[in-house]
C-alpha positions as CSV (number, residue, x, y, z in Angstrom):
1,X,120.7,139.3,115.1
2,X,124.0,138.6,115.9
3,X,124.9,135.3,117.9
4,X,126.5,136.6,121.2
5,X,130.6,135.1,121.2
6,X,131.5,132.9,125.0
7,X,134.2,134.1,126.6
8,X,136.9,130.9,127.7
9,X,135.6,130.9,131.0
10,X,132.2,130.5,130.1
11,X,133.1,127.7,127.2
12,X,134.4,126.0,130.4
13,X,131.7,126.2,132.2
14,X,129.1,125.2,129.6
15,X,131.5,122.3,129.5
16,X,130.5,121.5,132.8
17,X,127.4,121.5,132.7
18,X,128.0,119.5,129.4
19,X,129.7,116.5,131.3
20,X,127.3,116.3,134.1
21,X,124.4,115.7,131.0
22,X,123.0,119.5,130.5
23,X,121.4,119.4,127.2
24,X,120.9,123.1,127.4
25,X,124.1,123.6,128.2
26,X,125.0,121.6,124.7
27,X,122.8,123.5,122.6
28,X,124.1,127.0,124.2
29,X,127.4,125.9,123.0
30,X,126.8,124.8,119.4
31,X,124.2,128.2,118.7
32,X,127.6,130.0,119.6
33,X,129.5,128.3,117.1
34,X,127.1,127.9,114.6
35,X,129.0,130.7,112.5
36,X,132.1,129.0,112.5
37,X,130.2,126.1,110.5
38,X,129.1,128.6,107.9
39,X,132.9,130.0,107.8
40,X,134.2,126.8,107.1
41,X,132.1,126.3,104.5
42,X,132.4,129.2,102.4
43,X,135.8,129.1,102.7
44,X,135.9,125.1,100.5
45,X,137.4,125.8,97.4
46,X,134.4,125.5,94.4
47,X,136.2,123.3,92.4
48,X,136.6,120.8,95.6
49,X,132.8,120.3,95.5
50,X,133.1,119.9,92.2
51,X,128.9,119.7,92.1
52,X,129.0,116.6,94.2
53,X,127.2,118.2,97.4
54,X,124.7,121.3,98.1
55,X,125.8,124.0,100.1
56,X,122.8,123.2,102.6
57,X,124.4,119.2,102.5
58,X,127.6,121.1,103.4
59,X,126.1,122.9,106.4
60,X,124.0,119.8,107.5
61,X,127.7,118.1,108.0
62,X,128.9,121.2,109.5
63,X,126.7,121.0,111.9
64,X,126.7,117.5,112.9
65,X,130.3,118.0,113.5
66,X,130.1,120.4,115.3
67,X,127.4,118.7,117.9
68,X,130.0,116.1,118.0
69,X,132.6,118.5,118.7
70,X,130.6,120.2,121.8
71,X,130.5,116.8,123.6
72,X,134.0,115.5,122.9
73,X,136.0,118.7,124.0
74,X,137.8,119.2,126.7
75,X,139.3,122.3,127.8
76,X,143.4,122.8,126.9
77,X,142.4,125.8,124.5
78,X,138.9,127.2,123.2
79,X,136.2,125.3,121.6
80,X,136.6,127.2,117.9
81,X,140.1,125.8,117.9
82,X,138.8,122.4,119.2
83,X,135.8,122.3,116.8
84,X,137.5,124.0,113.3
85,X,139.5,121.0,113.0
86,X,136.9,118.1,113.2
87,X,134.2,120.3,111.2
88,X,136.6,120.8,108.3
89,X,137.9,117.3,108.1
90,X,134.0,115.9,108.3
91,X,132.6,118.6,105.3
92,X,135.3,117.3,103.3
93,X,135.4,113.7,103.9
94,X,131.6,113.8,103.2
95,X,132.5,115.8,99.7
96,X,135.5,113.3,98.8
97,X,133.0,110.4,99.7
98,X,130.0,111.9,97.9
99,X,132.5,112.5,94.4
100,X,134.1,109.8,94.6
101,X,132.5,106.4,92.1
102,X,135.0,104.1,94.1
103,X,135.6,105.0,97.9
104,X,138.8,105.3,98.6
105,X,140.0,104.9,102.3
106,X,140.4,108.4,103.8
107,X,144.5,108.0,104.9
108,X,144.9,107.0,100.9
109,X,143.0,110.4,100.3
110,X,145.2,112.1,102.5
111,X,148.2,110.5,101.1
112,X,146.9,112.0,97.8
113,X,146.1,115.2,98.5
114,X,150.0,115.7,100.1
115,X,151.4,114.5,97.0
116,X,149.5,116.4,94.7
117,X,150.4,119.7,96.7
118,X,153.9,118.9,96.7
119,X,153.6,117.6,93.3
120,X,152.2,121.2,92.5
121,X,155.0,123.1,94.4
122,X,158.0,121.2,92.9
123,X,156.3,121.7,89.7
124,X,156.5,125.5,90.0
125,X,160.1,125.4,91.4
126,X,162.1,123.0,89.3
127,X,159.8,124.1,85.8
128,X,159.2,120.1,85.1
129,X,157.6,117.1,86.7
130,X,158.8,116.2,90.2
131,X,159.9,112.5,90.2
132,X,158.5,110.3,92.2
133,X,161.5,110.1,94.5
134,X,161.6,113.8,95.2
135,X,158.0,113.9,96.1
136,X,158.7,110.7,98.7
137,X,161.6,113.6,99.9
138,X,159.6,116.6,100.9
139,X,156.4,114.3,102.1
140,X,158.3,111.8,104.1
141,X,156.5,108.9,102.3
142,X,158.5,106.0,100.9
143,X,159.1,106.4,97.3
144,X,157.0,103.0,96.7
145,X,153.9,104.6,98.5
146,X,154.4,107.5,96.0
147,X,154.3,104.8,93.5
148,X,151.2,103.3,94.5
149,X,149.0,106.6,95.8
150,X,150.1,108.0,92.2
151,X,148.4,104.6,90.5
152,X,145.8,104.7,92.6
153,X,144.2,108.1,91.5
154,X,144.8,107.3,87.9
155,X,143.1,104.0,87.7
156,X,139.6,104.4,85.9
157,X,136.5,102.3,87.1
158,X,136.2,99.3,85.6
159,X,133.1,97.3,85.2
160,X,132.8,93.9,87.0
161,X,131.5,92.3,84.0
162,X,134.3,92.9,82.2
163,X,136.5,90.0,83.2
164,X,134.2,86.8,82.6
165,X,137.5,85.0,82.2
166,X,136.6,82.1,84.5
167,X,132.8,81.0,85.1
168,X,131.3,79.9,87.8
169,X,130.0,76.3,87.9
170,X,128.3,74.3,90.7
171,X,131.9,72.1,91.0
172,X,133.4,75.5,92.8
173,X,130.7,75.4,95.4
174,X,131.2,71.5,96.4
């Protein structure tokens, strides 16, 4: 059985009834778009998940996003448009938080993932490495923040036993 597409006008209208506290009106909205969730999803490159997350763990975010999506809308263009956006960046943060041993903060991921396209890119075009200073170019970061995004996904975890340079005595809490 196939899910039965809203036209605009009645997106806007559900919206409506959305504002003024129709919980019907909610659910009506996300059943429609409930496809677009499993879109999203099996469009995520395999080696993204890279094992961290189920499919179903995917969905489960999807979803969730997309509930969020039906109540913060507002009507300048159609809900799919509205909703794509905040479904996609939710599955992934949830992947990159799941993988990830140390969480990074989610601008320093995005910072990453730019640099490592572009890194990619130049790669192909100039047949070598892309200095740091052209990447800063074509992303419109400073070359220092190049610097520091490109340390930041190299450094390994370290333990937090393995600096016992100074110990703790009963003077430091006086």
């Amino acid at each position: 059985m196939r899910r039965q597409l809203l036209t605009a006008e009645q997106e806007i209208e559900l919206h409506h009834r959305i504002v003024q506290g129709d919980e019907e009106a909610h659910e009506q909205l996300v059943e429609a778009n409930m496809g677009l969730v499993v879109y999203i999803v099996q469009k995520l490159p395999q080696w993204d998940m890279a094992g961290s997350m189920t499919r179903d763990d995917l969905l489960q975010e999807g979803y969730m996003a997309l509930m969020k999506a039906a109540h913060r809308w507002k009507p300048q263009g159609r809900f799919a448009s509205y909703a794509r956006t905040l479904i996609k960046s939710q599955v992934l943060r949830a992947v990159e938080n799941k993988a990830l041993l140390i969480h990074v903060p989610v601008a320093v991921q995005e910072d990453l993932r730019k640099i490592k396209r572009v890194e990619s890119e130049l790669a192909q075009v100039l047949n070598r490495e892309p200095t740091p200073k052209e990447v800063a170019k074509i992303t419109g970061l400073s070359e220092s923040r190049v610097r520091d995004r490109l340390v930041v996904s190299q450094r390994q975890p370290v333990s937090l036993d393995a600096y016992k340079k100074d110990q703790i005595t009963e003077e430091d809490y006086e």
